[in-house]
C-alpha positions in Angstrom: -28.3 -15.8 13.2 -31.1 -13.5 14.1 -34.3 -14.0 12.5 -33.1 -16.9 11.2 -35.9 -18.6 9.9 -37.4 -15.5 8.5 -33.8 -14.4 6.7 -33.9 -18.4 5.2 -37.9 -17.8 4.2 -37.2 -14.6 2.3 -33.8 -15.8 0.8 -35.7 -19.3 -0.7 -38.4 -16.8 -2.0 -35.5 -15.0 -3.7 -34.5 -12.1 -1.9 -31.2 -10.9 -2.8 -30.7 -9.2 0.1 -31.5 -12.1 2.4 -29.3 -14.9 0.2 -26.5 -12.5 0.7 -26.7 -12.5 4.7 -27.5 -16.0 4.0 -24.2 -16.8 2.1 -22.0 -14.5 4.9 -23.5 -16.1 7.8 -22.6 -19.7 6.6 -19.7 -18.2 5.5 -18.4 -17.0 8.6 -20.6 -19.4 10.8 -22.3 -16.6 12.4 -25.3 -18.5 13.9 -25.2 -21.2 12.1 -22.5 -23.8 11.9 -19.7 -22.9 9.1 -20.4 -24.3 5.9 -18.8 -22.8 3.1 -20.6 -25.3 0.5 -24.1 -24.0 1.6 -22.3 -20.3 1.8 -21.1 -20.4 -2.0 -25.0 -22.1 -2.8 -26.6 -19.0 -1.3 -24.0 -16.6 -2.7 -24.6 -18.3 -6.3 -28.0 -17.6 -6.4 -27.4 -13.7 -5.2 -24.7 -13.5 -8.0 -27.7 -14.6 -10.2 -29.3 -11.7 -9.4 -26.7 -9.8 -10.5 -25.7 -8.7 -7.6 -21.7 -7.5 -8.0 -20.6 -8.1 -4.5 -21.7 -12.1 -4.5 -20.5 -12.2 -7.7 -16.6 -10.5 -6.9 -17.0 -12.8 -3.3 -18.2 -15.9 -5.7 -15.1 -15.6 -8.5 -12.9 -15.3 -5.0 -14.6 -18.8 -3.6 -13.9 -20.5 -7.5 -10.0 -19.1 -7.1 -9.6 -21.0 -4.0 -11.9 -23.8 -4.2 -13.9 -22.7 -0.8 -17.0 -25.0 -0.9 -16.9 -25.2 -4.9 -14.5 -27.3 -7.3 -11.5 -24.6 -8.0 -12.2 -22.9 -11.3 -10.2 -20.5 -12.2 -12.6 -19.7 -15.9 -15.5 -19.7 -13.6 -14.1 -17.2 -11.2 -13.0 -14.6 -14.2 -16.2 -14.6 -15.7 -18.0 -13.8 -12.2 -14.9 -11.1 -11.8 -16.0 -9.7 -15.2 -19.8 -9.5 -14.4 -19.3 -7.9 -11.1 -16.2 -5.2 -12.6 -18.5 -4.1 -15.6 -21.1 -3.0 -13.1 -18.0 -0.6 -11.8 -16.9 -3.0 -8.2 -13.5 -2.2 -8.0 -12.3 -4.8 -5.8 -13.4 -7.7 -8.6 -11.8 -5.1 -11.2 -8.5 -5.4 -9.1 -8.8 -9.5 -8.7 -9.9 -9.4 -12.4 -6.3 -7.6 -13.0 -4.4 -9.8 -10.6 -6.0 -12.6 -12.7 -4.4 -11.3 -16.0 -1.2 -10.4 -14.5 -0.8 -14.0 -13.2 -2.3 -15.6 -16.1 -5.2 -17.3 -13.7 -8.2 -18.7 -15.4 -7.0 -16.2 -19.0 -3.9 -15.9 -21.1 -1.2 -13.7 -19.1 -1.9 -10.4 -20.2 0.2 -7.2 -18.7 -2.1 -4.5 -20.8 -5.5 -5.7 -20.0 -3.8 -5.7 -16.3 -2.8 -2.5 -16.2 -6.4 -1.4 -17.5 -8.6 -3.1 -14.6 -6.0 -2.1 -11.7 -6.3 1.5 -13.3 -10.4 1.3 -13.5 -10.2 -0.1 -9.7 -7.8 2.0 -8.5 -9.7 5.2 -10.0 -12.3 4.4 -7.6 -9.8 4.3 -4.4 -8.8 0.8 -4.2 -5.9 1.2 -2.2 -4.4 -2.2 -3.2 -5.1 -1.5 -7.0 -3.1 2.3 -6.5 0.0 0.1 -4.7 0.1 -2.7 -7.4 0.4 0.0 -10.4 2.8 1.9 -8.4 4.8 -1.7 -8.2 4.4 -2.4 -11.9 5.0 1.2 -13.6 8.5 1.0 -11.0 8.9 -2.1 -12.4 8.6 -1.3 -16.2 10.9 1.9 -15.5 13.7 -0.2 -14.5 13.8 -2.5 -17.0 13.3 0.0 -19.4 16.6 1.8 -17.8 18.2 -1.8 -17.8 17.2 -2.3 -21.4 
């Protein structure tokens, strides 16, 4: 990690920026030996910032249980945080969540409505899902 100690001196004096680089270089053990436990602490307090990206990368860690308990109510409410300030990719992982019925009630409608908002903004994955659903629907509509 380059600059190390000055990246860990501006990130304990709060610097979003800096907890972010932080979080990714534990994360990926880019100069530092991987941690992912001191990755999700540094991306926790940059999603306290409000920062949409920690928090979409956060609600992922919480999904999985990457160096945090698995929480599937803690990751929707960082999804929600991060896809209200427009991020599409934790507006698609917020719809994946209420399709599967991860960490909320299954819910096909308020799905449908977060892979449209991400998908709006270019998210290829969102686009391919709601192709997938709406193909879906048409068939067992036609079944019906």
């Amino acid at each position: 990690m380059n600059d190390s100690f000055e990246d860990l001196r501006k990130a304990e004096q709060g610097d979003a920026e800096a907890q972010h680089k932080l979080g990714e270089c534990y994360a990926l053990g880019n100069g530092v030996e991987q941690d992912y436990a001191e990755a999700a602490k540094w991306y926790s307090k940059d999603a306290e910032q409000g920062d949409a990206e920690a928090q979409n990368r956060l609600g992922l860690w919480y999904v999985n249980g990457y160096g945090v308990e698995q929480d599937c109510t803690k990751a929707i409410e960082l999804f929600r945080k991060s896809a209200e300030q427009g991020y599409a990719e934790a507006q698609y992982n917020l719809g994946v969540c209420y399709e599967d019925g991860e960490g909320v009630e299954q819910d096909y409608t308020e799905a449908v409505k977060w892979y449209r908002k991400a998908a709006e903004q270019g998210f290829a994955e969102a686009k391919t899902t709601l192709d997938i659903l709406t193909k879906e629907k048409n068939e067992f509509e036609r079944l019906s």
